[in-house]
C-alpha positions in Angstrom: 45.8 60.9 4.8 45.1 62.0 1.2 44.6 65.9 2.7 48.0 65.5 4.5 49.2 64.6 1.1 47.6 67.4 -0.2 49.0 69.5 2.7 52.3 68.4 2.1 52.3 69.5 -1.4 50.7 72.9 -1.7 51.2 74.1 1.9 48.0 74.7 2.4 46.9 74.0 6.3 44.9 70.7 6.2 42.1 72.3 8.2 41.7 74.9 5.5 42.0 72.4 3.1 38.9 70.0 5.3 36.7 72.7 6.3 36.8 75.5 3.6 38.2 74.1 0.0 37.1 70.1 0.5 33.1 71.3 1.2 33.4 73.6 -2.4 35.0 70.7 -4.0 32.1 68.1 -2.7 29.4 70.5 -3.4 30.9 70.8 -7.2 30.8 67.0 -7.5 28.0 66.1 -6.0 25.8 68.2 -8.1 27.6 67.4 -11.0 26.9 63.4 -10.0 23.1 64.0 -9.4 22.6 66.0 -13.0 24.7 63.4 -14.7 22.7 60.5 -13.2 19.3 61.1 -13.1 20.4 62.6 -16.9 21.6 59.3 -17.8 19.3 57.5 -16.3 16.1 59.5 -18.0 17.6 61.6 -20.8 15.6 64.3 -19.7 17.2 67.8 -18.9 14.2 69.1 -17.4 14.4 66.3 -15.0 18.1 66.6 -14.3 17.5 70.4 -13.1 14.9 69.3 -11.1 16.8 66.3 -9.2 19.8 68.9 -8.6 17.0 71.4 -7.2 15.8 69.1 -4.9 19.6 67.5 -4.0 20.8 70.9 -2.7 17.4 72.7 -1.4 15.2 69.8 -0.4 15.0 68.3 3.0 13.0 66.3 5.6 10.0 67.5 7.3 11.9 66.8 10.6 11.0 70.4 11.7 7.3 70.0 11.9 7.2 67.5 15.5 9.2 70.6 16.4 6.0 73.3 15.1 3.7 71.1 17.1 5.5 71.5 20.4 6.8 67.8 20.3 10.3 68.2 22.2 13.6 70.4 21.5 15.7 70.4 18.9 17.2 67.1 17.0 14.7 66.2 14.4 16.7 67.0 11.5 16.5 63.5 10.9 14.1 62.3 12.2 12.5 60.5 8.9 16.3 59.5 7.5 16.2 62.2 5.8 19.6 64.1 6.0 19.7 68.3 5.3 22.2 68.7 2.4 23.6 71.4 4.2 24.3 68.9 7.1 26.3 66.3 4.5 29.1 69.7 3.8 29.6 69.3 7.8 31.0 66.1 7.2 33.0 66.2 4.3 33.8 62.7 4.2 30.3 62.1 4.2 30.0 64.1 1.2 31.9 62.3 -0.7 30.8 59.3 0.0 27.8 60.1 -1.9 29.6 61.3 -4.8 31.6 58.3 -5.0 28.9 56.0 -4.8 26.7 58.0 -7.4 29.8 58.1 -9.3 30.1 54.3 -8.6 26.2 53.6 -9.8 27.2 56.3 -13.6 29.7 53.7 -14.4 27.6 50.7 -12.9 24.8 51.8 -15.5 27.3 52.4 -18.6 28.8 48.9 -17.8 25.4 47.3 -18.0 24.0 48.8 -20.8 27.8 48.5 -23.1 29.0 45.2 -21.3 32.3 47.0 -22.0 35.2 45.8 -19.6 37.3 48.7 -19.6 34.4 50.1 -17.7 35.3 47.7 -14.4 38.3 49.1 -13.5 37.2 52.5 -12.3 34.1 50.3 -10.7 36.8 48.6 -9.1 38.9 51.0 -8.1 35.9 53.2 -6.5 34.6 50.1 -4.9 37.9 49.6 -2.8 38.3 52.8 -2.4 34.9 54.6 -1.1 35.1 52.6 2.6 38.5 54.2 3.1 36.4 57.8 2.9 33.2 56.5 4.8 32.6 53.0 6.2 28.8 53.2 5.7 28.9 54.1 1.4 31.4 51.4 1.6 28.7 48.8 3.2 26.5 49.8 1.3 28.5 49.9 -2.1 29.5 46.5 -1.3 26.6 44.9 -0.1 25.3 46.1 -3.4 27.8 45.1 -5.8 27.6 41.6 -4.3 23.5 41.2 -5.0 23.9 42.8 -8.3 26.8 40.6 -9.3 24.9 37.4 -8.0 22.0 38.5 -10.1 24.4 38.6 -13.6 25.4 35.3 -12.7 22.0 33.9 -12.2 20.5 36.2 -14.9 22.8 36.6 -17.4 25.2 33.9 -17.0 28.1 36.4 -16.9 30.9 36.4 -14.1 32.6 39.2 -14.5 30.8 41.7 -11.9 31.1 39.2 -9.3 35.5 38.6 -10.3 35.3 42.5 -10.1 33.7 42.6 -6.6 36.4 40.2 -5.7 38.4 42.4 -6.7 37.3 45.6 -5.1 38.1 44.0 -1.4 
């Protein structure tokens, strides 16, 4: 719906807009998610660069069964390990990881300030993120619950778990 939207406002066909300017766009955030995590999370540039390196040119070794003569083709994920080359076929895919990186920036600033202003996007990104992909949105959710039961139990604190009520 949101690229008929955008369709509908800049006449742009909505399968240029899904298969040629959506993938640039997801690219563009998703490496800008992965640098600004992993540079959040160890304040260290050199190992920002590297985590983007890997993000965009790492893989599985899904194609060595395939250099020992085990079987044809479809080993690209063989050890759950998907090509980041395969996540830009799927756009919706694709951004299902940036949201939910996006999702776990705000998670860590919220933790670290205890600043409430800093639920509502983790709100808003929670409810949102199954509407792109069902699977981010399992998994966002499944982990907003345990880490909203843990600031209960932990902490003493309620307001993760009001804002995973919230979020569905």
């Amino acid at each position: 719906l949101s690229f008929a939207e955008i369709s509908r406002l800049t006449a742009i066909p909505v399968i240029d807009i899904n298969f040629r300017f959506f993938p640039i766009f997801v690219s563009i955030t998703f490496g800008l998610s992965i640098y600004l995590i992993i540079k959040k999370i160890t304040k260290n540039n050199s190992a920002a660069y590297w985590a983007l390196f890997f993000a965009f040119f790492s893989g599985s070794f899904g194609y060595i069964p395939r250099l020992l003569g085990y079987g044809r083709g479809g080993w690209e994920t063989v050890f759950w390990s998907m090509q980041p080359f395969s996540m830009l076929q799927n756009p919706q895919l694709g951004f299902s990881f940036v949201l939910l990186v996006v999702w776990l920036i705000f998670l860590i600033e919220y933790i670290k300030s205890k600043n409430k202003k800093i639920l509502l996007p983790i709100i808003l990104i929670a409810a949102t993120l199954p509407e792109y992909k069902i699977f981010g949105g399992t998994l966002l959710i499944g982990a907003f619950f345990i880490i909203s039961i843990f600031e209960i139990l932990i902490f003493r604190k309620i307001y993760l778990f009001l804002s995973f009520i919230a979020s569905l």
